[in-house]
PDB file as gemmi writes it, atoms N, CA and C in Angstrom:
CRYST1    1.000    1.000    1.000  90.00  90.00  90.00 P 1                      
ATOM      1  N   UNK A   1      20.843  -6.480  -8.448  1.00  0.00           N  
ATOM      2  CA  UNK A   1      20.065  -6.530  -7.226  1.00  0.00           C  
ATOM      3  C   UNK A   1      18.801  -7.360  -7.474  1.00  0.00           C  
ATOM      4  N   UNK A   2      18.062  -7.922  -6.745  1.00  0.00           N  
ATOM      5  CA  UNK A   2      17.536  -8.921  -6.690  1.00  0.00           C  
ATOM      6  C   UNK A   2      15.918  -7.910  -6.130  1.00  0.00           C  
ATOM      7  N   UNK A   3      15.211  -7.913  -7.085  1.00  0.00           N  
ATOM      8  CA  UNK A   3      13.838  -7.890  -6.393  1.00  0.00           C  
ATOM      9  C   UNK A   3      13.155  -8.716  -5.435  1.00  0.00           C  
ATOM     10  N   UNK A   4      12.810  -8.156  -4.545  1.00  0.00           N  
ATOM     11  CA  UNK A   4      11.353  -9.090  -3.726  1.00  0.00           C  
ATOM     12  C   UNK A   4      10.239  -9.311  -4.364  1.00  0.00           C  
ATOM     13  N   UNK A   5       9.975 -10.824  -3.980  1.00  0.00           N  
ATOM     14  CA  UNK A   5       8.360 -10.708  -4.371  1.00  0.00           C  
ATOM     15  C   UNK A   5       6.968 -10.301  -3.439  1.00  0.00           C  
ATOM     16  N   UNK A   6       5.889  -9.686  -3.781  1.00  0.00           N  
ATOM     17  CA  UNK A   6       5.041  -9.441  -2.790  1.00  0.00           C  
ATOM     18  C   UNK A   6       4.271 -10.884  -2.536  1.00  0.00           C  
ATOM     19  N   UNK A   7       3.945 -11.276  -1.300  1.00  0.00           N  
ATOM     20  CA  UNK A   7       3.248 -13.002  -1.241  1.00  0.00           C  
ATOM     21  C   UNK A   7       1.803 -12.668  -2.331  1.00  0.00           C  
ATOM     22  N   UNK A   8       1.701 -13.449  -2.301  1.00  0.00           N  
ATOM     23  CA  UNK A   8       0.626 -13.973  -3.355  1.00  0.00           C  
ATOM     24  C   UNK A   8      -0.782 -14.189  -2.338  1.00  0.00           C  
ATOM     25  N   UNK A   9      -1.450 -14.324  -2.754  1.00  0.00           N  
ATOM     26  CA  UNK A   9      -2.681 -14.510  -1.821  1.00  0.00           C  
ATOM     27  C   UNK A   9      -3.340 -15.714  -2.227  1.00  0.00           C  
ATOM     28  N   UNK A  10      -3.536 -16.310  -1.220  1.00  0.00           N  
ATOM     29  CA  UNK A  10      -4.381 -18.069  -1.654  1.00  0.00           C  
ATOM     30  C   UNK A  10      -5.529 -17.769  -2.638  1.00  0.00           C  
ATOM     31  N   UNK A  11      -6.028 -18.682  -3.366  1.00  0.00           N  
ATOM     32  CA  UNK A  11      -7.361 -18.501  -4.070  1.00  0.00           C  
ATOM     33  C   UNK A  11      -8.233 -18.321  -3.749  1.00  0.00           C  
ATOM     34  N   UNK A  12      -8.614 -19.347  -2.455  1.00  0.00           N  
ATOM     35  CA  UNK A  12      -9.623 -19.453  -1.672  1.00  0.00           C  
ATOM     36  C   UNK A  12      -9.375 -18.032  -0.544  1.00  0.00           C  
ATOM     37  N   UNK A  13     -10.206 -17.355  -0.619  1.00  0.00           N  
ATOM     38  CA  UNK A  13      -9.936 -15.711   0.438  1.00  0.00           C  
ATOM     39  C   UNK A  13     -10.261 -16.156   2.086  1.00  0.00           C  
ATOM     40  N   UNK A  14     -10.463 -17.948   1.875  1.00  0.00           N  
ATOM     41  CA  UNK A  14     -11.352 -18.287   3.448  1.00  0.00           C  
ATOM     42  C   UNK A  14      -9.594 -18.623   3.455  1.00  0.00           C  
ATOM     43  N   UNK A  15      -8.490 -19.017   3.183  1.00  0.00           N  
ATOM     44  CA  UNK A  15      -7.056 -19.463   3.167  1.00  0.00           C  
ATOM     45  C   UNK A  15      -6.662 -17.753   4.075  1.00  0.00           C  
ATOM     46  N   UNK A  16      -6.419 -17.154   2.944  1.00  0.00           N  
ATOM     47  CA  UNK A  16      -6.189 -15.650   3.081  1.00  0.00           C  
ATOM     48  C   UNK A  16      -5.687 -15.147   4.406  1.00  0.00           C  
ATOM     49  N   UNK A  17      -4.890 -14.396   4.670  1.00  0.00           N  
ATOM     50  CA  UNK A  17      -4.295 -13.867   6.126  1.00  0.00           C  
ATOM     51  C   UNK A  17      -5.399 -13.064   7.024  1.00  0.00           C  
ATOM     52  N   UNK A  18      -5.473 -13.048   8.260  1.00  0.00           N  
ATOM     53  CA  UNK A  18      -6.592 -12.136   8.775  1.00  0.00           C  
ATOM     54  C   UNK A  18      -6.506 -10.717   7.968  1.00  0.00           C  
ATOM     55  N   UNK A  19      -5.124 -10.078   8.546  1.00  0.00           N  
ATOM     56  CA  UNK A  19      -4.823  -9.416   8.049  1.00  0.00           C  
ATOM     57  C   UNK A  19      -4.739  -9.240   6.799  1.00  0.00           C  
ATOM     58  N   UNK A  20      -5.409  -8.311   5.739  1.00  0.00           N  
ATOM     59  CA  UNK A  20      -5.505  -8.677   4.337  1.00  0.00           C  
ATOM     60  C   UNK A  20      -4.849  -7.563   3.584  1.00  0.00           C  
ATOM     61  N   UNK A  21      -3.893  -6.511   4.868  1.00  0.00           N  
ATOM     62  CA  UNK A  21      -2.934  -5.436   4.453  1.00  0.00           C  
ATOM     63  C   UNK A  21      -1.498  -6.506   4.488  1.00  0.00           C  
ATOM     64  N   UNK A  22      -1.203  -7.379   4.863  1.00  0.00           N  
ATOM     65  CA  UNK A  22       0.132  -8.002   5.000  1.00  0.00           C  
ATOM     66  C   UNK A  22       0.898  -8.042   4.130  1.00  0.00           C  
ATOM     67  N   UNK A  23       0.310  -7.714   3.204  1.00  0.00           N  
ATOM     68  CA  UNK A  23       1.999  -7.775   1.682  1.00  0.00           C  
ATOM     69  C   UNK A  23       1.841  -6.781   1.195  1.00  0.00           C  
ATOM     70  N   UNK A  24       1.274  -5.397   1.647  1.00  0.00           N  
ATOM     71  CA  UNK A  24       1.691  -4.512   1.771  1.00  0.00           C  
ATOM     72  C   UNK A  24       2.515  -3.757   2.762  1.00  0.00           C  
ATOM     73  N   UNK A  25       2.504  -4.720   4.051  1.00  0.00           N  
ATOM     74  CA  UNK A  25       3.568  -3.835   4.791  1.00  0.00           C  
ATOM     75  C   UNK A  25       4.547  -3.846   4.326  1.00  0.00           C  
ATOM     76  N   UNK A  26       5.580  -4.715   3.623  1.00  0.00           N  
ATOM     77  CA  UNK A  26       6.781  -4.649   3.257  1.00  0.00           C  
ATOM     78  C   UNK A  26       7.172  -3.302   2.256  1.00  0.00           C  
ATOM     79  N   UNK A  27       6.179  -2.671   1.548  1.00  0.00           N  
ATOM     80  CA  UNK A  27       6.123  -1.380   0.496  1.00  0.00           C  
ATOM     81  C   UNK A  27       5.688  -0.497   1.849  1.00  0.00           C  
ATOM     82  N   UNK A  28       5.528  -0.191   2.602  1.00  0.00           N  
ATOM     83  CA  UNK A  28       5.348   0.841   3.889  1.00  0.00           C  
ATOM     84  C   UNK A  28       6.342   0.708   4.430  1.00  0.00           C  
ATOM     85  N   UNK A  29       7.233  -0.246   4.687  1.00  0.00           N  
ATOM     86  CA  UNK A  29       9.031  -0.431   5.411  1.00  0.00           C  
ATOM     87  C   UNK A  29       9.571  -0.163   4.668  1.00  0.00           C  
ATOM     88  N   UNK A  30       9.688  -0.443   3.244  1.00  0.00           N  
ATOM     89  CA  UNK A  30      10.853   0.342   2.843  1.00  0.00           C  
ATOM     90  C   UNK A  30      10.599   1.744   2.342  1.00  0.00           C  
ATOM     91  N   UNK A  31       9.401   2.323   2.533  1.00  0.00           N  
ATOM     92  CA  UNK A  31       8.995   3.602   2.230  1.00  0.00           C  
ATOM     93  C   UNK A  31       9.474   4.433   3.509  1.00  0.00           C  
ATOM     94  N   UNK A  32       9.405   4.063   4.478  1.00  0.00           N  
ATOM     95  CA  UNK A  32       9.562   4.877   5.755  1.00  0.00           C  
ATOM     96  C   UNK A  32      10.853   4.676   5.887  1.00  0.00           C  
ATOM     97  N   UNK A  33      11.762   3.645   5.315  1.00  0.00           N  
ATOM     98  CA  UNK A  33      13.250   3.117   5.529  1.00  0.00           C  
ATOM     99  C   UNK A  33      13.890   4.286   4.861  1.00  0.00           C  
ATOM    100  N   UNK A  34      13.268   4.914   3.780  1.00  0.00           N  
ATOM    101  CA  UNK A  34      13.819   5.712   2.644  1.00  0.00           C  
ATOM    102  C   UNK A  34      13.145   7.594   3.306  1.00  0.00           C  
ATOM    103  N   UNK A  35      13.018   7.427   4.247  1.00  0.00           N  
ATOM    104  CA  UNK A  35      12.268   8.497   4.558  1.00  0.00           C  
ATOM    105  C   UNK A  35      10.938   9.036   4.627  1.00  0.00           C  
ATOM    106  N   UNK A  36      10.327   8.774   4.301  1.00  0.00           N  
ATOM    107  CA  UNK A  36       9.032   8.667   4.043  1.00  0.00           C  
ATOM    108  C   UNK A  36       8.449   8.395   5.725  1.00  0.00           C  
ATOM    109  N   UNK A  37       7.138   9.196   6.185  1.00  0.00           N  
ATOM    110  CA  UNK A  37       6.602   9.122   7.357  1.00  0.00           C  
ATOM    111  C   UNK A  37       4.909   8.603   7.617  1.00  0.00           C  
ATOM    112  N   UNK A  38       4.790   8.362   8.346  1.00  0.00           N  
ATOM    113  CA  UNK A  38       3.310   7.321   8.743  1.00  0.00           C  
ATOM    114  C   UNK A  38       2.651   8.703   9.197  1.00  0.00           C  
ATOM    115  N   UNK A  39       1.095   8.907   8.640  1.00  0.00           N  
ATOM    116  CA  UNK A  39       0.513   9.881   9.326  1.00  0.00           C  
ATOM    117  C   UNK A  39       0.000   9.441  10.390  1.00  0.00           C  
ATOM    118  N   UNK A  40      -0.367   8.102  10.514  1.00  0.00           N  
ATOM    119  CA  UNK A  40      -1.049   7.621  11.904  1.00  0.00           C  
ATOM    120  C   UNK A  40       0.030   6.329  12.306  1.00  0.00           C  
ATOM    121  N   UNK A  41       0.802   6.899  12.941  1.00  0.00           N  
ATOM    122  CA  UNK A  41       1.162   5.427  13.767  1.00  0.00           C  
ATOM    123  C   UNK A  41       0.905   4.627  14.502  1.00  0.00           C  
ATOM    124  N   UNK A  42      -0.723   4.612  14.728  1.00  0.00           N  
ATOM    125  CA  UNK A  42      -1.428   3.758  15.900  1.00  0.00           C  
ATOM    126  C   UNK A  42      -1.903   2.906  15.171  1.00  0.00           C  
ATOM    127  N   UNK A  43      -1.715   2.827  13.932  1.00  0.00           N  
ATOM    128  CA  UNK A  43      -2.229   1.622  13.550  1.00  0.00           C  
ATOM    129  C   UNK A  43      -1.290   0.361  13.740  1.00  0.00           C  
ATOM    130  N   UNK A  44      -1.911  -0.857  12.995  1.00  0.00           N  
ATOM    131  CA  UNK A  44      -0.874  -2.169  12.956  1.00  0.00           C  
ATOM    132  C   UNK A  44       0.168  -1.433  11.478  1.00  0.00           C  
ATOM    133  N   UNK A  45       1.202  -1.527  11.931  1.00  0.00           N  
ATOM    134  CA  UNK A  45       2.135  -1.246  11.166  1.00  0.00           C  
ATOM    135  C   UNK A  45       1.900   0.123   9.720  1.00  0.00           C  
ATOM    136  N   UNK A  46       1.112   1.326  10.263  1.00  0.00           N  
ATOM    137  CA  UNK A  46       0.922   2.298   9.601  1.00  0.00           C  
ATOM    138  C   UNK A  46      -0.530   1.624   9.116  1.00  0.00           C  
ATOM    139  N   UNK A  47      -1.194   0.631   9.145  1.00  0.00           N  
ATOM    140  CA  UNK A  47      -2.335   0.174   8.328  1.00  0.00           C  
ATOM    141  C   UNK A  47      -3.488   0.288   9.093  1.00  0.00           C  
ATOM    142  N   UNK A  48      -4.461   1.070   9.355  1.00  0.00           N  
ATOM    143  CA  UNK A  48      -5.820   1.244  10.058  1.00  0.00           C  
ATOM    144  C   UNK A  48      -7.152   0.831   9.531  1.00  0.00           C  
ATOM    145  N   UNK A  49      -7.848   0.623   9.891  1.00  0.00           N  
ATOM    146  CA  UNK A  49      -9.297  -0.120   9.478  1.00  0.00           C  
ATOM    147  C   UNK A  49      -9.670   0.768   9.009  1.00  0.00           C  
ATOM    148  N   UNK A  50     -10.838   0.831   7.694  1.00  0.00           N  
ATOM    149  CA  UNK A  50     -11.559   1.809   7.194  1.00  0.00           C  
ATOM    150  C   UNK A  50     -12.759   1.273   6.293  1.00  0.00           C  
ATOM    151  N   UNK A  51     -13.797   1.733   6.436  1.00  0.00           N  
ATOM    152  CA  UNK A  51     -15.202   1.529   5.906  1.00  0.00           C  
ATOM    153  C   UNK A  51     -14.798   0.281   4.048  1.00  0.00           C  
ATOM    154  N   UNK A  52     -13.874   0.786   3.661  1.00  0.00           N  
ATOM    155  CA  UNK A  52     -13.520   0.183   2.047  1.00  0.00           C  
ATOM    156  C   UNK A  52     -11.956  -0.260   2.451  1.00  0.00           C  
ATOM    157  N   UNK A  53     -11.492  -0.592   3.674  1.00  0.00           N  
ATOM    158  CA  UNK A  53     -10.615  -1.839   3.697  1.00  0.00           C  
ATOM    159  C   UNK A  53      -9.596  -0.793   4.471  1.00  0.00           C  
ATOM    160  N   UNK A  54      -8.459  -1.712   4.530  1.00  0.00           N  
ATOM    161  CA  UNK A  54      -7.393  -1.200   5.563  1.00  0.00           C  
ATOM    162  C   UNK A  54      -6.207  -0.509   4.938  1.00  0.00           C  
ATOM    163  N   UNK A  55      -5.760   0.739   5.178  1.00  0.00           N  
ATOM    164  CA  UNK A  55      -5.327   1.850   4.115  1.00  0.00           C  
ATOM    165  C   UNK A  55      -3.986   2.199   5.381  1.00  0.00           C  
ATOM    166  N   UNK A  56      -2.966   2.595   4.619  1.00  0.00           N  
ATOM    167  CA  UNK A  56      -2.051   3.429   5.246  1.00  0.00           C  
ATOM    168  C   UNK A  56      -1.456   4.606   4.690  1.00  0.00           C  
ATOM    169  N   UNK A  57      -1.427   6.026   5.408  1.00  0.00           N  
ATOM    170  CA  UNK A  57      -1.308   7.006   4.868  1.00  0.00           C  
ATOM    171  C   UNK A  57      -0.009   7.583   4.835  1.00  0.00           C  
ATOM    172  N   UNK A  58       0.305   8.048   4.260  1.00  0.00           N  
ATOM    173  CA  UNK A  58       2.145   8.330   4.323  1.00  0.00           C  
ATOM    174  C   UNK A  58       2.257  10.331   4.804  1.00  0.00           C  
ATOM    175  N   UNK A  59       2.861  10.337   4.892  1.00  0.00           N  
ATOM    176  CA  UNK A  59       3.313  12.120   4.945  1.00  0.00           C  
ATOM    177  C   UNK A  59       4.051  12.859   3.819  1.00  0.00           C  
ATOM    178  N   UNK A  60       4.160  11.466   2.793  1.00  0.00           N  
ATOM    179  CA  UNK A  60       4.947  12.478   2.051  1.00  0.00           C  
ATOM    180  C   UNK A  60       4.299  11.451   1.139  1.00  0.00           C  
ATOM    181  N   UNK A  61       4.993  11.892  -1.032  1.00  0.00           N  
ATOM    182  CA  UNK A  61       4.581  11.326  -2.113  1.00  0.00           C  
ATOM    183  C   UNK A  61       5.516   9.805  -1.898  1.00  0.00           C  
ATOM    184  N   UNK A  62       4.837   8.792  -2.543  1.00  0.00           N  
ATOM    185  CA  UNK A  62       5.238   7.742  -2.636  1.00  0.00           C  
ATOM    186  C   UNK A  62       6.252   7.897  -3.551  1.00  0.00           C  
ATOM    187  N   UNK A  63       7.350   7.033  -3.276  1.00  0.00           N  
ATOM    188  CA  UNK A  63       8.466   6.563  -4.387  1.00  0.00           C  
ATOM    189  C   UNK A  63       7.855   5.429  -4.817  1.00  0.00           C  
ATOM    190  N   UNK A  64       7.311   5.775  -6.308  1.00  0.00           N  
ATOM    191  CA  UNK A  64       7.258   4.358  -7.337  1.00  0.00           C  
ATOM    192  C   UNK A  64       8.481   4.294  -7.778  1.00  0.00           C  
ATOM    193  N   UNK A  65       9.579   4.538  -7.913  1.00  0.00           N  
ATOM    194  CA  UNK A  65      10.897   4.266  -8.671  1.00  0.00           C  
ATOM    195  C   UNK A  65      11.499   3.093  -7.545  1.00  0.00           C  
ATOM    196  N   UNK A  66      11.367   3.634  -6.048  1.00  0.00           N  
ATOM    197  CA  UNK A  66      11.910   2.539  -5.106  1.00  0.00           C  
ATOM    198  C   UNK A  66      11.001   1.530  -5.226  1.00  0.00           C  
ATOM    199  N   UNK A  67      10.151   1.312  -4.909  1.00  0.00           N  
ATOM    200  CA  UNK A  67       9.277   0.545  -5.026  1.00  0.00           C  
ATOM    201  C   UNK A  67       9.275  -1.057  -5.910  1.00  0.00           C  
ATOM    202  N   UNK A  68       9.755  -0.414  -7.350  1.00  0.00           N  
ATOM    203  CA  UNK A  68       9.625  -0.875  -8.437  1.00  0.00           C  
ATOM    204  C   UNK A  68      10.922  -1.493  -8.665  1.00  0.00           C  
ATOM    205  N   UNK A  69      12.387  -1.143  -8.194  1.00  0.00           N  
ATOM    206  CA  UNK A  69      13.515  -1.488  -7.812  1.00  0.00           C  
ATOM    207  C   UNK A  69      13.761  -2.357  -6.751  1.00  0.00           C  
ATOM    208  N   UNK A  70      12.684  -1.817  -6.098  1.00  0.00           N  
ATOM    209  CA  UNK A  70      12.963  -3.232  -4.790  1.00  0.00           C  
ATOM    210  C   UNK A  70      11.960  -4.399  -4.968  1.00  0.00           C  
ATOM    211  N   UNK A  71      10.634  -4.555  -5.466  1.00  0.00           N  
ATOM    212  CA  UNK A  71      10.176  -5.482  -5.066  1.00  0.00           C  
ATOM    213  C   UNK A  71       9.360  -5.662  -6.355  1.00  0.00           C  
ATOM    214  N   UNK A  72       8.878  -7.543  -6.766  1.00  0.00           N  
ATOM    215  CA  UNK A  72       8.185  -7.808  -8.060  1.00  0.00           C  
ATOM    216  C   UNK A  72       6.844  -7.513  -7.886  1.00  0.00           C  
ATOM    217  N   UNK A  73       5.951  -6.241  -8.348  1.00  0.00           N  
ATOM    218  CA  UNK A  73       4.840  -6.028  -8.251  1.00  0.00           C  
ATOM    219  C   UNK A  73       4.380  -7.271  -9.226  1.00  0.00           C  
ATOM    220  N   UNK A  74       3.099  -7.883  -8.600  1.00  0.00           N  
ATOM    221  CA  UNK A  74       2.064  -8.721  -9.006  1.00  0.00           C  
ATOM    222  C   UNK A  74       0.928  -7.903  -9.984  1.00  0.00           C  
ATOM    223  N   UNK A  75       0.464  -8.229 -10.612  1.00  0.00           N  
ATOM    224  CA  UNK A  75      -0.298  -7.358 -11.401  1.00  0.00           C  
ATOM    225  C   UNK A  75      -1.199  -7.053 -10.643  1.00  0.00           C  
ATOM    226  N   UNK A  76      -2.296  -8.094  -9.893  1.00  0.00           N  
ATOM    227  CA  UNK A  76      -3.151  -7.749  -8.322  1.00  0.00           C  
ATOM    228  C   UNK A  76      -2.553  -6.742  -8.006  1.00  0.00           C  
ATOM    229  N   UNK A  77      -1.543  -6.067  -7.823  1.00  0.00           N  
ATOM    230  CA  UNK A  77      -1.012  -4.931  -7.024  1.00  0.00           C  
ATOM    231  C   UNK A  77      -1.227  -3.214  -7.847  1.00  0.00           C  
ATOM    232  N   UNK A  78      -1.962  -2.878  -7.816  1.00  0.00           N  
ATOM    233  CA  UNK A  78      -1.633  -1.424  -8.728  1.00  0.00           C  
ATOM    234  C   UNK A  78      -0.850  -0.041  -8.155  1.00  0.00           C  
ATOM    235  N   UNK A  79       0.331   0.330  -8.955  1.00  0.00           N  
ATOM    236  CA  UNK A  79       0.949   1.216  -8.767  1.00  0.00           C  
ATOM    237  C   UNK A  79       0.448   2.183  -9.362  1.00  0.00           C  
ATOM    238  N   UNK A  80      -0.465   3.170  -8.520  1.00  0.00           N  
ATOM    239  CA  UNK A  80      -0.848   4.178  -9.116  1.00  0.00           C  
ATOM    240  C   UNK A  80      -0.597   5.626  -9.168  1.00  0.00           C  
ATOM    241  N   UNK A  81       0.462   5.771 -10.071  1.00  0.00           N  
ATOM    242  CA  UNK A  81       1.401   7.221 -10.170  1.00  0.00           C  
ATOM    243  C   UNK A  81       0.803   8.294  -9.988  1.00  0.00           C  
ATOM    244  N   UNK A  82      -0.443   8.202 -11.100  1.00  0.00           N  
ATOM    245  CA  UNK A  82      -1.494   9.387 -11.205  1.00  0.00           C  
ATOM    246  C   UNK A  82      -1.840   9.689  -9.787  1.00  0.00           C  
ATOM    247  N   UNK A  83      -2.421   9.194  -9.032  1.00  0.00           N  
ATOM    248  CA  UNK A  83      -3.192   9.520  -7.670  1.00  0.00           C  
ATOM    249  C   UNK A  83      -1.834   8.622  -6.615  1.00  0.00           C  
ATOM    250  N   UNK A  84      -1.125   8.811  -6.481  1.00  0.00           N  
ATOM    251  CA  UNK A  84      -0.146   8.799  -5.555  1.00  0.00           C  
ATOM    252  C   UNK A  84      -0.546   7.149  -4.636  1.00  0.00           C  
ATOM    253  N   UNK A  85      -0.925   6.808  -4.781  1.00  0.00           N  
ATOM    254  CA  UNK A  85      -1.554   4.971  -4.431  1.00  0.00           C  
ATOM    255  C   UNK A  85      -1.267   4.005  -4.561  1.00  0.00           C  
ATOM    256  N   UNK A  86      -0.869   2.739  -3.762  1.00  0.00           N  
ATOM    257  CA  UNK A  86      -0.821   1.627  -4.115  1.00  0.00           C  
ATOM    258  C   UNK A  86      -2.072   0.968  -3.868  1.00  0.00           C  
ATOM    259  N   UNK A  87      -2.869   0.168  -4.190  1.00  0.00           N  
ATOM    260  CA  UNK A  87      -3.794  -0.423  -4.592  1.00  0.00           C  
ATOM    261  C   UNK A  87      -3.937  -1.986  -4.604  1.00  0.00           C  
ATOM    262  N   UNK A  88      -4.281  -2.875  -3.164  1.00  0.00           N  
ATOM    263  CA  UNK A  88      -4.406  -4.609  -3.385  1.00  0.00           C  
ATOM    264  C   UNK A  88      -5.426  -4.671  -4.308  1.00  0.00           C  
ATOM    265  N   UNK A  89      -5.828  -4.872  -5.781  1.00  0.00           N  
ATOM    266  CA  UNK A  89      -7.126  -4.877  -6.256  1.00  0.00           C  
ATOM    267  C   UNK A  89      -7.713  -6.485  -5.173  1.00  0.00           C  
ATOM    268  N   UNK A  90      -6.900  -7.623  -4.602  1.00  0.00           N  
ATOM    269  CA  UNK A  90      -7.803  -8.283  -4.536  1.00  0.00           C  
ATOM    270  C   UNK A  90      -8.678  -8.116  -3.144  1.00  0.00           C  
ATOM    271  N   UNK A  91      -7.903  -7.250  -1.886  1.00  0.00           N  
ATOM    272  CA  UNK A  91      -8.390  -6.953  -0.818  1.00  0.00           C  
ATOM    273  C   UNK A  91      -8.714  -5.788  -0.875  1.00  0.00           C  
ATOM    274  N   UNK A  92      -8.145  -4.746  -1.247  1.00  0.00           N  
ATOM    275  CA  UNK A  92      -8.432  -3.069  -1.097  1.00  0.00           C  
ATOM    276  C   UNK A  92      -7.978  -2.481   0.050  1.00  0.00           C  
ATOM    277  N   UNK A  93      -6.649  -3.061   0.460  1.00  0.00           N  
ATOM    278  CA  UNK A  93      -5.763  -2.545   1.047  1.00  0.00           C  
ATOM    279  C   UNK A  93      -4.901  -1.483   0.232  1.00  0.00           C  
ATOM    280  N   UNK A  94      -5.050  -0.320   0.853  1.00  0.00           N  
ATOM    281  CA  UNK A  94      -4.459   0.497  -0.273  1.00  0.00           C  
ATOM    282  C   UNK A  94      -3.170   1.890   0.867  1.00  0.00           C  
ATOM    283  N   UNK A  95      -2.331   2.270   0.058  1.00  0.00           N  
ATOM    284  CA  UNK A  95      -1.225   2.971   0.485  1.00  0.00           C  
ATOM    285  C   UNK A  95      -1.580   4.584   0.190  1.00  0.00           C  
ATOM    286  N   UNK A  96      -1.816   5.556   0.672  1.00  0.00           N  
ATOM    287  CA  UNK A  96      -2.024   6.535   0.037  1.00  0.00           C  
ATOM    288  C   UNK A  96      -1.009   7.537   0.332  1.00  0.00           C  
ATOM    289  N   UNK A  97      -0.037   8.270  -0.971  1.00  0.00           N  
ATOM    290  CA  UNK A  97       1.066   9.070  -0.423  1.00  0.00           C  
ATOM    291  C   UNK A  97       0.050  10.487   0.094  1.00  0.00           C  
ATOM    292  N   UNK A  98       0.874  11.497   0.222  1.00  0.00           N  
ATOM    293  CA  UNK A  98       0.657  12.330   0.761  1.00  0.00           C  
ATOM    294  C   UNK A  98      -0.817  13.404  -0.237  1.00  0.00           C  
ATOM    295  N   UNK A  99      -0.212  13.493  -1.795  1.00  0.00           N  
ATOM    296  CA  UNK A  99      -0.792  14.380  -2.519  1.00  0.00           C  
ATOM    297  C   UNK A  99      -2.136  13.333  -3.457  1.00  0.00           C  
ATOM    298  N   UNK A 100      -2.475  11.895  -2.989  1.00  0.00           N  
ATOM    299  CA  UNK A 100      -3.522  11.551  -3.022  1.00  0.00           C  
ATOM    300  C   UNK A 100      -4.883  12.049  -2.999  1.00  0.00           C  
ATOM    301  N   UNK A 101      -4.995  12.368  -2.069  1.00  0.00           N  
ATOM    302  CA  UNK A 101      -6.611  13.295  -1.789  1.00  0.00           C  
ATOM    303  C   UNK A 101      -6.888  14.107  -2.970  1.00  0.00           C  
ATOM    304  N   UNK A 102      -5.940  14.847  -3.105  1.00  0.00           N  
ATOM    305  CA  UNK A 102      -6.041  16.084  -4.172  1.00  0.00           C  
ATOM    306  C   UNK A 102      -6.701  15.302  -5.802  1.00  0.00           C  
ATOM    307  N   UNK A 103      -6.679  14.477  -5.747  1.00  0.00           N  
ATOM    308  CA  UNK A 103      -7.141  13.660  -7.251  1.00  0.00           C  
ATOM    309  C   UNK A 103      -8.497  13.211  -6.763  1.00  0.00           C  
ATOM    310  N   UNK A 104      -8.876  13.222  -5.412  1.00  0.00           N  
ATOM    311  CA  UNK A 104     -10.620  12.484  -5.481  1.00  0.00           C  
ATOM    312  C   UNK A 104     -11.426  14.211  -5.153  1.00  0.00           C  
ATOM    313  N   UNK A 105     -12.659  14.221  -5.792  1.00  0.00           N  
ATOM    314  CA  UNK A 105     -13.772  15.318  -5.485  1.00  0.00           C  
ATOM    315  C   UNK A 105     -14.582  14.903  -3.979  1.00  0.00           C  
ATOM    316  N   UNK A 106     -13.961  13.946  -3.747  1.00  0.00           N  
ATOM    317  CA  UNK A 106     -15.548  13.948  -2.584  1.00  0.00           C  
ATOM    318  C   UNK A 106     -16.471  14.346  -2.189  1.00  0.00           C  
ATOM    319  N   UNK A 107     -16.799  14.211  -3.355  1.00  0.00           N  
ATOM    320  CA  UNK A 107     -18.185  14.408  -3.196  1.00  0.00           C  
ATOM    321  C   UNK A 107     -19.061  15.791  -4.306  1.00  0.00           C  
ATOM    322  N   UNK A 108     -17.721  16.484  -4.618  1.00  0.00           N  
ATOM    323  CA  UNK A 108     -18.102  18.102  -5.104  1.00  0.00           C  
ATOM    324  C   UNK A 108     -18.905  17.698  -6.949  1.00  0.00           C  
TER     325      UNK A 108                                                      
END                                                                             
């Protein structure tokens, strides 16, 4: 089977898509393809604006095994098992599964 690649992002960030969640939607389609549910579906494609960039929240834990089977993570991209997350390091578009939260203190 043939991995996908996630697009690459121009150098120049003035190049860059408006949208700076876009190569992450394809890891939110096949997450929801596989079952997996959108906690907010009013966003653009599960992805909503937020103070530290545009985030989409899932209802359930992320599959890194699908993930990692279907498509060539870029190193820019972090799969983060520990805290349930995918991670654009270069935009901060980020995926958060369900049991995410539970790994940040906010604040405590």
């Amino acid at each position: 089977m043939t991995r996908r690649a996630i697009d690459p992002l121009p150098e120049d960030p003035r190049d860059a898509p408006a949208r700076y969640y876009e190569r992450l939607v394809p890891l939110v389609e096949v997450l929801v393809q596989a079952g997996n549910g959108l906690l907010n579906e009013h966003g653009d494609r599960g992805f909503i604006p937020q103070p530290d960039g545009y985030n989409a929240y899932l209802t359930g834990p992320i599959d890194f095994d699908l993930l990692e089977r279907e498509f060539e993570v870029p190193d820019d991209v972090q799969l983060d098992r520990e805290r349930d997350m995918v991670v654009d390091r270069r935009t901060f578009a980020t995926i958060y599964g369900s049991t995410a939260g539970q790994h940040f203190s906010w604040g405590r």
